[in-house]
N, C-alpha and C positions, 0 to 999 in steps of 0.2 A: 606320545602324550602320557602322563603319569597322573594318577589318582589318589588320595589320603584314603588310608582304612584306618578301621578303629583302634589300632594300636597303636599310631602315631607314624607307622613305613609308609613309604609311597613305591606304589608298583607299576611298571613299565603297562599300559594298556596301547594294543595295536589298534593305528588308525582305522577305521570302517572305511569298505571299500569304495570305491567314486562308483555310483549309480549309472546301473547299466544304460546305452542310449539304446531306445526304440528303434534310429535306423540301424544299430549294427545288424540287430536282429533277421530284420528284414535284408539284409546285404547278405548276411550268410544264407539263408535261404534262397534267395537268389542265385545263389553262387551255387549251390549242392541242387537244385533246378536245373541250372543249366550243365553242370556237369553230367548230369543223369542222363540229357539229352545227348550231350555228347557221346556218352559209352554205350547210348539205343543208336545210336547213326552211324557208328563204328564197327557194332554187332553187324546191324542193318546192312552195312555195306561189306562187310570182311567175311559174313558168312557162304557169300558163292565161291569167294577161292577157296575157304577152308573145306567147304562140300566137296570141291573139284580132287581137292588134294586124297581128301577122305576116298571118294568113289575111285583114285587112282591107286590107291593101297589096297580096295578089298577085294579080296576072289568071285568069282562069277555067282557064286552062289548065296554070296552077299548085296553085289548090289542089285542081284533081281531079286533078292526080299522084299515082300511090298512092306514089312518092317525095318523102320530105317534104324541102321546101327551111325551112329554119333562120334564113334571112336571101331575101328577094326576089330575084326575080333582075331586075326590072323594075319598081320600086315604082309605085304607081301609083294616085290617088285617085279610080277610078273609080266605086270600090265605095262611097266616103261621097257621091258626086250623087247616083248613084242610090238611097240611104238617103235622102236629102234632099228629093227630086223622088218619092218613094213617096208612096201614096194617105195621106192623113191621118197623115203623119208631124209636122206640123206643130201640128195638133189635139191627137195624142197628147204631144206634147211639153210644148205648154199646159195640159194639163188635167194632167200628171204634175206641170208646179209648181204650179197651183189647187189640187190634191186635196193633196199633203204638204205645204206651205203653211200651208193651213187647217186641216189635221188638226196639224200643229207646235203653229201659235199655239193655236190652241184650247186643245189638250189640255195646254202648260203654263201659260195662266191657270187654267184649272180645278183644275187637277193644284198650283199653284203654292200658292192659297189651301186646297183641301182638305189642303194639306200644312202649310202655316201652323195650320190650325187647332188638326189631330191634335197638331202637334209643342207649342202654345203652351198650348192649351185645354182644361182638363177637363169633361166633359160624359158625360151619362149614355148608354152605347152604345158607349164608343170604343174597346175594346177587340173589340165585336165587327164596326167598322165596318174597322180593321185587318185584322183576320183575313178580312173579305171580299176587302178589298184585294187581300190575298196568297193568295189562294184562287184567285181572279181571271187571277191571272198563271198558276198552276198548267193551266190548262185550255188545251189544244190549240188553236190555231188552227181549224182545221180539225171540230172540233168544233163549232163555233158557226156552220159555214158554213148550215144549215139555218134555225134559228131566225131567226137575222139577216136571211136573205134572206126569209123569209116575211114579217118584222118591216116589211121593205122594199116590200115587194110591198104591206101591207096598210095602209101611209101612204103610196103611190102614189110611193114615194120613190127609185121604181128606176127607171134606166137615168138617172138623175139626177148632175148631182156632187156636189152638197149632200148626197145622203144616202151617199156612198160617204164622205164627210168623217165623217160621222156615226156610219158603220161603224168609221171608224180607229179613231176616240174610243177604242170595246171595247178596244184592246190597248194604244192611248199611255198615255190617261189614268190606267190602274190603276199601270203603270211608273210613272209620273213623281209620281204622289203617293207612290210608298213610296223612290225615291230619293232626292225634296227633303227629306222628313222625316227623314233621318239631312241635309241639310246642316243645313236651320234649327233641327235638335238639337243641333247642335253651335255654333250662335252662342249664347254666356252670354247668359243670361237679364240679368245684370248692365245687361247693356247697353242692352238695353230700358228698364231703370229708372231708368239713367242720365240715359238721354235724356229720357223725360217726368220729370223731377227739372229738369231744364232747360230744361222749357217745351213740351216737342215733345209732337204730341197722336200718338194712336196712328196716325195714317197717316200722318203727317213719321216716326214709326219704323219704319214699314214702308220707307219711301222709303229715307229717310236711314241706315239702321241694317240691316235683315235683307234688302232688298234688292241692296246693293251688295257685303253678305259673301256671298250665295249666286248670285253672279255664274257663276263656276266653274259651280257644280253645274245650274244652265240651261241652259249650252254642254255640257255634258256629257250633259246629259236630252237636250233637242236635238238632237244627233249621233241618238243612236238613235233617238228616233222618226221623223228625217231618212230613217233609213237604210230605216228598216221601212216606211214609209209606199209610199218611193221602190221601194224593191220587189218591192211586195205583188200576184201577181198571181192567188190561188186568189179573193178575194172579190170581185174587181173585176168577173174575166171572170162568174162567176156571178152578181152582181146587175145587171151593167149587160153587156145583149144589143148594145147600140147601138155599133159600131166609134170612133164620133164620141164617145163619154162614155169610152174605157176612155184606160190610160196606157199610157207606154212601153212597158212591159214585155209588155200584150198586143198592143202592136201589132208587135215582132219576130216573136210568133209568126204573125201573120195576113198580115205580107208577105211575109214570108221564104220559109214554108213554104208551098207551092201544090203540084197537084194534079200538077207536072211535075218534083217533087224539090223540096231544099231549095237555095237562093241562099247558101250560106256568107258565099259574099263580102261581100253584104248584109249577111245577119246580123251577121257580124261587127264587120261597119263598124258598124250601127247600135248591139250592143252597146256598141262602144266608144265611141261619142257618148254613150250613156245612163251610160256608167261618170263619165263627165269631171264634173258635178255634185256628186259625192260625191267624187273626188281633190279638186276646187276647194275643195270644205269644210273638208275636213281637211289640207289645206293652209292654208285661213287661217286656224283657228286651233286649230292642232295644240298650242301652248304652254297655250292655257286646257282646251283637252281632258284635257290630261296632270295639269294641278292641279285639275282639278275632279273628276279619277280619286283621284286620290290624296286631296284633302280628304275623301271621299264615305268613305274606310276607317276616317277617324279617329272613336275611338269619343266622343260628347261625354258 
C-alpha cells in the first residue's frame, strides 16, 4: 500500500498486521499447560531410577547422610564389585535369563497357535474356551500362589527352574492368546485364500502370510511377558526354597538385606544392573513395540 506526502512522492507503507484471534491465545496456553504437566509426570516418574542410580554411585558415608546429596560428591563403583563379587549373584543372574526366556518362548508358541486357532477356526466350545481365557487374566496373582505351589510340590517340581518356567505359563500364556487374537483378526482372511489359490499349503500361509503380518503383535506380547517373567518375585521365592534356583529379583533381597541393616549401596547397584536388561529391550526395539501397540487397537 503506498501513501501521497506533501511533496508530491508516494511511499511504500506496510500493511498492518491481520488481528490477533482469541482462540490462538487460549491454544497456546493450553499447549504450554499441558506440557508442564507433562515434564511434572516425567520428573514424577524418572526420579526413583535416577535416586537408585544416584545411591548406587555414592560411598557408605553418603547415602547414610540423613542430608541428601543430588549429585555424588565422590562417584564411585564400588557398590556394583561388590553387587558382582556377592554370593550367587552370578547364578541368580542366569537363572533370571533361563526362567524368562523359557517362560517368553514358550508361552508365545503356545499362546501363538491357540490364537491362530480361536482367531481362524470354528469349533465347538470357542466361545466358552474365550471366556476362560479372559477369566484367566481376571484372577490375582497372588491368588494362585497356594494351588500352584502345591501343584509344584506334588510333581516334585519345586526348587526346580523347569517348573518355575511352568509356573509362568499361568499368567503369559492366557495374555498372549487373547492379545494375538485381535492381531491375527485383523489379517483378511482374503489373504489366506489368496495364497492357497496360489499353490501355498496351509503352513507356507502360516509362514508366508499371518506370520510376518503379526510380527508387531509378538514384539509386543513379548515385551510383557519379558517384563513380568523378569520381575516376578512372590511365586519364585515361595516355590523354590533353594537361593541357587531363585532370580534376580530374590536375590537383592537376600544380600542386601542381613541381620546388620540393609547395604543400600548394594541394593541399589544391584537393582540397577537388574534394570539394564529391560532398558536394552526397549531400546531395541522400541519402533516395533510402538506399531505392534497401535496395530493391536485396530478393530479387524
Amino acid at each position: 500500500m503506498t501513501v501521497s506526502t506533501g511533496t508530491g512522492r508516494r511511499r511504500a507503507v506496510a500493511p498492518a498486521p491481520p488481528p490477533r484471534r482469541a482462540g490462538a491465545g487460549r491454544k497456546s496456553s493450553r499447549k504450554a499447560l499441558w506440557n508442564t504437566v507433562g515434564v511434572l509426570v516425567f520428573i514424577i516418574m524418572g526420579f526413583p531410577a535416577y535416586w537408585m542410580v544416584n545411591t548406587a554411585l555414592k560411598k557408605q558415608n553418603e547415602w547414610q547422610d540423613y542430608t541428601p546429596h543430588f549429585i555424588p560428591e565422590h562417584p564411585t563403583f564400588q557398590n556394583f564389585t561388590g553387587a558382582f563379587h556377592a554370593e550367587n549373584f552370578a547364578i541368580s543372574l542366569r537363572n533370571s535369563f533361563v526362567i524368562t526366556l523359557g517362560a517368553v518362548g514358550i508361552s508365545l508358541v503356545i499362546g501363538f497357535f491357540g490364537a491362530l486357532a480361536i482367531a481362524r477356526f470354528a469349533f465347538y466350545g470357542k466361545k466358552a474356551v474365550i471366556f476362560t481365557v479372559l477369566m484367566v487374566q481376571m484372577v490375582p496373582l497372588v491368588v494362585l500362589v497356594i494351588p500352584v505351589t502345591q501343584t509344584m510340590q506334588d510333581l516334585k517340581l519345586n526348587d526346580t527352574l523347569i517348573g518355575i518356567v511352568i509356573t509362568y505359563l499361568v499368567f503369559t500364556v492366557p495374555y498372549t492368546v487373547w492379545t494375538l487374537r485381535g492381531f491375527i483378526s485383523n489379517v483378511p482372511r482374503e489373504l489366506d485364500e489368496a495364497a492357497m489359490v496360489d499353490g501355498c499349503s496351509r503352513w507356507q500361509t502360516f509362514i508366508r502370510i499371518i506370520l510376518p503380518l503379526t510380527g508387531p503383535g509378538l514384539v509386543a506380547t513379548s515385551v510383557y511377558g519379558f517384563i513380568q517373567a523378569w520381575n516376578e518375585f512372590i511365586l519364585i521365592t515361595t516355590i523354590n526354597h533353594d537361593h541357587r534356583k531363585q532370580n534376580m529379583q530374590a536375590w537383592l533381597i537376600d544380600t542386601a538385606v542381613g541381620s546388620r541393616g540393609t547395604d543400600w549401596g548394594v541394593l541399589m547397584a544391584g537393582a540397577t544392573i537388574t534394570s539394564i536388561p529391560v532398558v536394552i529391550l526397549f531400546l531395541a526395539i522400541q519402533k516395533n513395540l510402538a506399531t505392534g501397540l497401535t496395530a493391536g487397537a485396530v478393530k479387524g
